[in-house]
N, C-alpha and C positions, 0 to 999 in steps of 0.2 A: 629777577625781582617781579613780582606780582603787585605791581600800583593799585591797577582795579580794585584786583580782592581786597588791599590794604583799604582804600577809600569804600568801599561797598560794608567793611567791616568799622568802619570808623561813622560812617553814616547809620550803621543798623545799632553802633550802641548809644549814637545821640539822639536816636529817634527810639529806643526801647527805653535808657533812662530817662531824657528830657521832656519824651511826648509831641517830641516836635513833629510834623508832618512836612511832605518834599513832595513836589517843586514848590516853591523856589528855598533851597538849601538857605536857613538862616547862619552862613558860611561864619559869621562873626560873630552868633551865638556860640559855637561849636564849635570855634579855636577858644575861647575863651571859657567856656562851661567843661567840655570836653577835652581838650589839651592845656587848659589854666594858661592861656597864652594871652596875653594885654594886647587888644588890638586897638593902635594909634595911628593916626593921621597929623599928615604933615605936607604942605605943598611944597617942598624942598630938602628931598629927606637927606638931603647932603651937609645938614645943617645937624642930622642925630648922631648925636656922639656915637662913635665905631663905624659911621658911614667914608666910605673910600670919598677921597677928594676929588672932584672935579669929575664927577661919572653919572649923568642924570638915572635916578632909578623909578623902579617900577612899584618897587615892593625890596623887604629885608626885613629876615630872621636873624632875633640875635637869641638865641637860645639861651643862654648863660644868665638874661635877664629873663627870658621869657617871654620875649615881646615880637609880635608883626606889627610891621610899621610898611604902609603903603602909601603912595604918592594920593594925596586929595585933590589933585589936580586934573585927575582921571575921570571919566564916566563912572557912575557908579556900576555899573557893568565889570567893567576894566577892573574895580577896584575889587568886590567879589572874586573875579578869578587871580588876584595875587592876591589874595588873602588865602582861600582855594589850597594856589602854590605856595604859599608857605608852609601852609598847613601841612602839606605833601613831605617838603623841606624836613620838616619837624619830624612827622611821624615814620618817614622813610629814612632819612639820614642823619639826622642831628643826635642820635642816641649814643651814638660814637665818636663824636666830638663836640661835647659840650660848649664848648668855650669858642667856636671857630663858627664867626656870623656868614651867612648866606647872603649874597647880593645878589640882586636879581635885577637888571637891566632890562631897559623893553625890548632889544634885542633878544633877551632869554626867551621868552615865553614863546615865540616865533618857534612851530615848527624845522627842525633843521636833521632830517635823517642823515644825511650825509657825514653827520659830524663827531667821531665818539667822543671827542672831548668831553661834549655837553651830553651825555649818556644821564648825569642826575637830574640836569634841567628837563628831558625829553621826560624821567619817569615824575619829576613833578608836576610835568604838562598832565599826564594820562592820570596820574591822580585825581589832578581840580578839575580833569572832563569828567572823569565818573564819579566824583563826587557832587557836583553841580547839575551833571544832565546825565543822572545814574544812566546804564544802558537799556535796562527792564522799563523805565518810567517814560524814557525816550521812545521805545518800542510802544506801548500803548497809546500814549500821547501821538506817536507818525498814524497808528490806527484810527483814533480818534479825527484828526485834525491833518489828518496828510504833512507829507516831508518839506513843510512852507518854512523855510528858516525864521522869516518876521515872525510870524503867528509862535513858532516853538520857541521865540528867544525870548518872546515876553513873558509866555508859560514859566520860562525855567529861569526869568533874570539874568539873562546872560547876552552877550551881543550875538548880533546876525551872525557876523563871521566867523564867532565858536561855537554857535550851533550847528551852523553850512559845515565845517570842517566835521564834526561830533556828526553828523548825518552822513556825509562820506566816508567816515573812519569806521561807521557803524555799516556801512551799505545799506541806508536808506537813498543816498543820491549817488550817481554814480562820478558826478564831477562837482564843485563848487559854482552856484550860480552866476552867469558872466559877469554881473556887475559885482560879485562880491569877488569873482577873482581879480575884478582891476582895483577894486578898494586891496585886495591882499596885496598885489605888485606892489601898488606906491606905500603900501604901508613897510613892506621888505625894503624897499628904498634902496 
């Protein structure tokens, strides 16, 4: 499956019909204009009807209504990339089972190569990166502004450590900054 091109195609028709301009991806304009998708907040999304009991979550697609629903309790950063990831959810996989809701735990969104289980989670990672920090706009922007994770997170609305990551994945760094690799340990927990 081709996530990028899926997200790179899903960003050039919200930005050809809507007129919208990137960075920073109006990510919740674009579930919602572009996929008719109700984007809702909730600090407890254990509380939305079809959410699993007792699993704190990040974000969830329920396709069947149409709706992302991501935790408000989150950075607004945070919140962006599982909106992002839903969107991915949606446009990558939901087409084929309408009726079967997506949960997405803050453990999902956590790179994890290692694991094919989570093979849909991994391509709706690589989606909400190229669709949030396209890889062309990332390129002129490290031109512009060198491979600074701060300076590119606030360009493209996104946090440090999914830019640092998006900068190593792209080969603009070759390793994750030391202090944001000890924020990613305790955050992998």
């Amino acid at each position: 499956m081709d996530e990028a091109g899926e997200a790179r195609a899903a960003l050039d028709r919200f930005t050809r019909i809507y007129g919208q301009t990137a960075p920073p991806v109006d990510v919740g304009e674009l579930a919602e204009s572009l996929c008719l998708l109700r984007v809702r907040l909730a600090d407890d999304l254990s509380g939305v009807p079809g959410a699993p009991a007792g699993v704190t979550l990040s974000g969830m697609l329920l396709p069947g209504r149409m709706e992302v629903w991501v935790n408000g309790g989150e950075t607004p950063a945070r919140r962006r990339f599982s909106i992002a990831h839903e969107v991915g959810h949606f446009l990558l996989h939901a087409v084929a089972d309408v009726e079967q809701a997506v949960y997405c735990r803050a453990g999902d969104v956590r790179p994890d190569p290692e694991d094919p289980a989570r093979a849909r989670e991994r391509e709706a990672n690589r989606f909400a990166a190229e669709l949030l920090m396209p890889e062309a706009l990332v390129a002129d922007a490290v031109e512009r502004l060198g491979a600074v994770p701060d300076t590119l997170a606030r360009a493209f609305a996104v946090s440090e450590l999914a830019m640092a990551f998006r900068l190593v994945n792209l080969g603009h760094l070759r390793a994750l900054p030391t202090d944001l690799e000890a924020t990613w340990q305790s955050w992998r927990g």
